[in-house]
Structure formats: C-alpha cells, structure tokens
N, C-alpha and C positions, 0 to 999 in steps of 0.2 A: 564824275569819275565812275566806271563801269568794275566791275570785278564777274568773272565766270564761276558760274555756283553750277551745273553740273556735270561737265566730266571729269574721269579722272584726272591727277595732276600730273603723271608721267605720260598722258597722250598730248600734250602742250605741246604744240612743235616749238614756239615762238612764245616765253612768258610774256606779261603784257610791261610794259617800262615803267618803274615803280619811280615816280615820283612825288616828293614833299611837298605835303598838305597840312591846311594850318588846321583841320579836324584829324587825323592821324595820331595824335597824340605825343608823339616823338621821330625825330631823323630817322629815313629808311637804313640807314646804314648803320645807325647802332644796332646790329643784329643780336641781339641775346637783351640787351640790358632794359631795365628799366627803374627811374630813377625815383628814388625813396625823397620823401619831401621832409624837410628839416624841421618842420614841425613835429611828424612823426615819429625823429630818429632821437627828439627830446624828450618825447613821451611825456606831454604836459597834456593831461585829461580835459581840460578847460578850452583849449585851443583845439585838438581835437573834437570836444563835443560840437563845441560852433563851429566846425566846417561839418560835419555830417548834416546838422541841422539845414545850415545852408544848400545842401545835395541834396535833403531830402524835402525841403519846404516845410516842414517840420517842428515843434517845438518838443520832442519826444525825448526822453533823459537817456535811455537805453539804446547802447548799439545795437544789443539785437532785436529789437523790436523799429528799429527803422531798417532793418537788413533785411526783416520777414514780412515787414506789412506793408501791402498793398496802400496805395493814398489817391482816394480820387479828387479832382481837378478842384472840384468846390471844398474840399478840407485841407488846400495848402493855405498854409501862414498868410501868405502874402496874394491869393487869391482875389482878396479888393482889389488892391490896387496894381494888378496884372489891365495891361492895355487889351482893349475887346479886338480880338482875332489874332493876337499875340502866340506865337507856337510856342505849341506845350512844353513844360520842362522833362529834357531826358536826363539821365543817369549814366557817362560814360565810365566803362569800365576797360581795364587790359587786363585778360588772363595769361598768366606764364607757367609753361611746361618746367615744373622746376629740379623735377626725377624719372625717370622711364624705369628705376626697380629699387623700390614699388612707384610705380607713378602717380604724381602729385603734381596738383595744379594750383598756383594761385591766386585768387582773385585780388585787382588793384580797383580802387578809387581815385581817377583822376580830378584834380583839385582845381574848381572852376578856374577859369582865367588866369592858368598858368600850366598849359600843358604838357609842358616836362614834368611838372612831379605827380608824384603819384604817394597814393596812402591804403597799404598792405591791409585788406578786411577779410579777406575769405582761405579757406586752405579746406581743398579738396584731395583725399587719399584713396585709389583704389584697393580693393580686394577681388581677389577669384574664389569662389564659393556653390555648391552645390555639385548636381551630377555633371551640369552643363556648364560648370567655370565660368557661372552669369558674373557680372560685373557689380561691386558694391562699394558707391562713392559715398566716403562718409566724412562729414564736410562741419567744420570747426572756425570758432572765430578765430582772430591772431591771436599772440597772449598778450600784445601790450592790451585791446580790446576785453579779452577774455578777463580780467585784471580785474575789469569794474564792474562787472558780472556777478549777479549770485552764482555762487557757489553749489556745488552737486550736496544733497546730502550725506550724512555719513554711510547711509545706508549703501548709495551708491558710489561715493567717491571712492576710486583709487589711487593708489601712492604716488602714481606719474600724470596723475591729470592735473596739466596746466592749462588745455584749452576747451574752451565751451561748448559743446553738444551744441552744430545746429540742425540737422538733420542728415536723412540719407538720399541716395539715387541705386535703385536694383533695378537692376536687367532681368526678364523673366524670359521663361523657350530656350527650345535651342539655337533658332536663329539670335537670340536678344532683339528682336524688333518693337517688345512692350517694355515700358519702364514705367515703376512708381516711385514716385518722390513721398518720403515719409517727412514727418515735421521729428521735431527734439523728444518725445515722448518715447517710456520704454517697451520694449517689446513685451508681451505678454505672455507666460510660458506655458504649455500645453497642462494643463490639470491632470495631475496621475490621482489613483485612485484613493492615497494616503494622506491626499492635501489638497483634494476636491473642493474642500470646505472652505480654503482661504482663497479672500479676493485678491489678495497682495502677489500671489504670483505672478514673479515675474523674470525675466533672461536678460539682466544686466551685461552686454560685452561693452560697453564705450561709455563713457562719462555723459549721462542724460542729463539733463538738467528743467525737466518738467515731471510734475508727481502725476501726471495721465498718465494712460496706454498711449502709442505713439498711434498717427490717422495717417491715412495717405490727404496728400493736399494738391495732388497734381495728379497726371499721368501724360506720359507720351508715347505717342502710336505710329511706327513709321510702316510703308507697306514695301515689300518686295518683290521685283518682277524682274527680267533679265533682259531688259533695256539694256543696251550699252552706255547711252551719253546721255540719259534722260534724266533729270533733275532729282532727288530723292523729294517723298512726300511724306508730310508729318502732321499729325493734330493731336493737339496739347489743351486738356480740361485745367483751367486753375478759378480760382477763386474773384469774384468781384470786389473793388475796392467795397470799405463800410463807407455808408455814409454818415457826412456828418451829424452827428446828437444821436447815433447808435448805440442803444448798451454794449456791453462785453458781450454775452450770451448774441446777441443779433448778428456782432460783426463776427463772431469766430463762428458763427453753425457753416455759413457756404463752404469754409477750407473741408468740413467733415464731408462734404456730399462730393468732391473731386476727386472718384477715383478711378480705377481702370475700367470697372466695370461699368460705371457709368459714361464712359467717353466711347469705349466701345456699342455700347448702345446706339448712342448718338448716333456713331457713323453707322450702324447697321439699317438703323432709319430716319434716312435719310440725309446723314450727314449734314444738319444744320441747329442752328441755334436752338428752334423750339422742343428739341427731342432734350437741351441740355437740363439737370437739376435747377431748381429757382437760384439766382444772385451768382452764376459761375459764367463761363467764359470757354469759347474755344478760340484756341488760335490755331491759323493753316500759314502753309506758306504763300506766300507773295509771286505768283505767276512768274517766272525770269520769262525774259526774249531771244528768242535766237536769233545770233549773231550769223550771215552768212559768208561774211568772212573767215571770223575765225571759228567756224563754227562751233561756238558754245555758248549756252545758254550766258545769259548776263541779266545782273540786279544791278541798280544806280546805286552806291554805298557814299556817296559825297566826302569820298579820300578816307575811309574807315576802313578800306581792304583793299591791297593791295598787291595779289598775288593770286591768279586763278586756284582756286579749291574747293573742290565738295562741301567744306567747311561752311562756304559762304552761304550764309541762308538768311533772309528775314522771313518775318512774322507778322502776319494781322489779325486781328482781332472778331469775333460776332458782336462785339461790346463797341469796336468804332470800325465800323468794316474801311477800305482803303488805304487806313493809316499802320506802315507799320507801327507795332507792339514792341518788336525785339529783334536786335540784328544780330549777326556774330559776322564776323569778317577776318580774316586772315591776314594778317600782317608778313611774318617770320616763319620759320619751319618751326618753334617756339612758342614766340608769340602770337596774341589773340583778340580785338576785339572785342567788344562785348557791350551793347548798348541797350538803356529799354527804359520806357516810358515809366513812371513812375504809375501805373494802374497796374504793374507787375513789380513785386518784391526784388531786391536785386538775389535773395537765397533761391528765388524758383526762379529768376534768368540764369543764374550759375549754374542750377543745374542741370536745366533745360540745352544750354552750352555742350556740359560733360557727356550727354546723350549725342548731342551733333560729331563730339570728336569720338567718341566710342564707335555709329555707325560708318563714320565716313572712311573706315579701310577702302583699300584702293580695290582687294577683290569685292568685295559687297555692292551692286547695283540696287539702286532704288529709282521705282517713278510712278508718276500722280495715278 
C-alpha cells in the first residue's frame, strides 16, 4: 500500500480508497476511537511490566527508561535465539489528537498480536511561548505508568503533579523550522548578581524528575522553499544505541553531543555522517516517488497510512542507511501512526512526530 507524503491535502482531487489492513492497527471506519486494552484499564503493574518488556526486548524495570532508551540489535533479550536474517523488531505506536485548546496528543502502544488494543504511554501538551509564539511540547508519562515512577523531589514537586517529566520538544525562528528535543532534566536559571555563587540555580516550571540540568538529546531541521507539491525535508541528530557491557557514563555521553548545533553543522558540511559527533546518528527522509497519475509523491507504508498527507513521512538512518528508522502515517483527521525501529527510543520518535504535525500546515511548503 502506497500513501502521498507531499502535497497538500485539500489539493487531493480523488482521496486514495482506504481500505483494512491487518498492519493498520484498527477498522478505517472507527474514525476517532481507539481501544484501551483490559489489561491497562486493570491497572495490574506486573502484566503491564511484561508487555512492555515484550515491546521492547528488554528486561528493564522502568517505564521510563524503556520509553527513553535507545536498544541496539545485539542487546535484545532474545537476540540468540532471533533466526539469522529475521526483520528487526519495530515498536508500533498510534498517536491521538485528543484536544486542539490546548492541544494534546497522545501516544498508544499497540499490544503485539492483538491489534485492536492498545496501552496509553505518552501525553504530549502544547504551549505558545516567546516573541515568536514557538511551540513547546512537554510530554509526560500516563499516570497509571507515572504511578511506579520516582517521584519529583520536594524541592521540585508540586501539589498537582501526578505525571512524570519526560521531556520537551521547542520550536526555535520565526519560521519554527529548527526544533530541540530536551531530556527530563531542569532548566537552569540565568545567574543574577546576588546568587552567582550557587550551583543550584535553577527555573523549575514542570514537574522534573532528574537532579541534572536538562541537555538537548536530539534536534530536528526542516528546510523551506516555495515549492508547491515537493515533499518537505528534514534531518534529525539523535543518539546511538549503547552497546552491550557499556558503563552508565559510556551510554549516556552521545544523548549530550545531539544538538542543534551540531546537526546543523553536519549539514553545512556536507550533510553526511562523518561531519556527525562520535556514537550519534542522522536521520533524512526516505526519497518518495512520483506518482504520474495522481500526481503526488508516494512512500510504500505496508497499510500504516491510509489517507494522502504531508504528514506521511519516513525516515532513514546513517546508522543503517536504506532501512527505514521511523514512519508516521496518517490514518484519521485524528488519528496517527507512529512506528520505529527500536535503535530510536519511542520518547525521541514521539517527538520527532509532534515536529512533522506542527510543520505540516497546509500554508507551509517544504522541499529537499
């Protein structure tokens, strides 16, 4: 199955015929809904830990430390005895538009081998903020997850925090064409003259829940030109999985070197892997083809999207070049795919996502 990733969606003369696929995740025609799994709706910790574990290949106690980290191929559980040439395991997700004021999106985990349910992990919140009303996505676990979580300290905690600081997503310009992905750590506050002296400053607005300064661990770079139906382009710096028998300090320094400035780089010379920091990662988008019929560009999504839109994008890798990384696909006016290789965390595919629907206004053109 084919899906049109770049023209707008009100120049469609003809949508394309949406029909049910057993990778789709649920009926086209439940338009809005999507089904909560009984396991979740029990809220038994134990049955939940073992389906995550299961999603993620995994033996990790923490939700959010399989939501944030990165796993390469040779540190899954079950990595022996995977058949040789076996495809990789993905991470299907559905994102849902669940408010437009303030708008909120949020991320599902669909439950192997049984595509109708799904299990609520993510919840992303917009803000408008600074001169230029940039966008600032600040993205939380659930609370039944959030539940088994440490705790903020008292330093930090406030009276209405039930859910877990997992990080942010900010728009920078006036166009918004750069974005930084920050991890869970808090903002650090300008040092004034009176209090110079203390390291501890710092600008608590959201329930943190790591004693660092917060780092960027991503960024993504879309370019702008006034193409009419040309695909929009984007590359995204994140981090390399650790490998297995890495310290703490080995596997968490690459998420530090992922940030704007260094992706920008990148692409200034030369736009390719060796200009990237050591143990990171760019990903670009996945070439579409043009369609001469209906004239629009088109990705093969294998029944993951469903509905011509700008939306639709995949992602490859300098880490496995060919193979996509990470898809988003369009389901609904709502609803969202959201898939990606376990070498990317599902917290930096989420938000890498809320960047695709933030550029993809119908006035905004982008291309390669």
């Amino acid at each position: 199955a084919e899906s049109g990733s770049g023209g707008d969606e009100g120049d469609v003369s003809s949508p394309p015929v949406a029909t049910k696929s057993p990778n789709s995740g649920m009926p086209l025609d439940k338009a809005n809904e999507i089904y909560i799994s009984p396991m979740f709706r029990q809220n038994d910790h134990r049955t939940l830990l073992t389906l995550f574990q299961s999603i993620f290949h995994t033996k990790e106690t923490s939700f959010l430390k399989m939501l944030t980290t990165p796993i390469a191929p040779e540190a899954m559980v079950d990595f022996a005895s995977r058949q040789p040439g076996a495809k990789p395991p993905q991470v299907f997700c559905d994102v849902q538009r669940t408010s437009t004021s303030p708008l909120e999106y949020r991320l599902h985990l669909r439950v192997p081998d049984v595509p109708m349910e799904h299990v609520p992990a993510l919840i992303a919140r917009r803000e408008r903020k600074g001169k230029f009303s940039n966008s600032h996505y600040y993205i939380y676990l659930v609370d039944t997850l959030s539940a088994t979580e440490r705790r903020p300290s008292p330093a930090n905690a406030r009276a209405d925090d039930s859910k877990v600081y997992v990080g942010k997503v900010r728009s920078q310009g006036f166009a918004g064409g750069e974005f930084i992905i920050y991890d869970n750590g808090f903002k650090p506050r300008a040092a004034r003259d009176s209090d110079a002296s203390k390291d501890t400053a710092r600008d608590v607005k959201y329930p943190v829940t790591s004693d660092k300064p917060r780092r960027e661990v991503g960024a993504v770079v879309y370019n702008r030109n006034t193409g009419r139906r040309q695909p929009m382009a984007m590359r995204v710096i994140s981090a390399l999985p650790p490998k297995p028998g890495s310290s703490a300090d080995e596997a968490d320094a690459p998420a530090s070197r992922c940030t704007l400035d260094a992706l920008k780089y990148a692409i200034d010379t030369g736009d390719s892997a060796s200009s990237l920091p050591p143990n990171t990662q760019m990903m670009k988008l996945v070439p579409p083809k043009w369609h001469d019929v209906g004239k629009v560009y088109q990705l093969a999504f294998e029944g993951r999207a469903a509905q011509l839109s700008n939306k639709n994008v995949q992602l490859e890798s300098s880490y496995q070049p060919g193979k996509p990384m990470l898809q988003v696909g369009k389901l609904n006016d709502q609803i969202f795919n959201m898939d990606h290789g376990l070498e990317v965390s599902t917290f930096l595919g989420f938000a890498i996502a809320l960047t695709v629907f933030d550029q993809s206004s119908h006035w905004r053109q982008w291309m390669i």
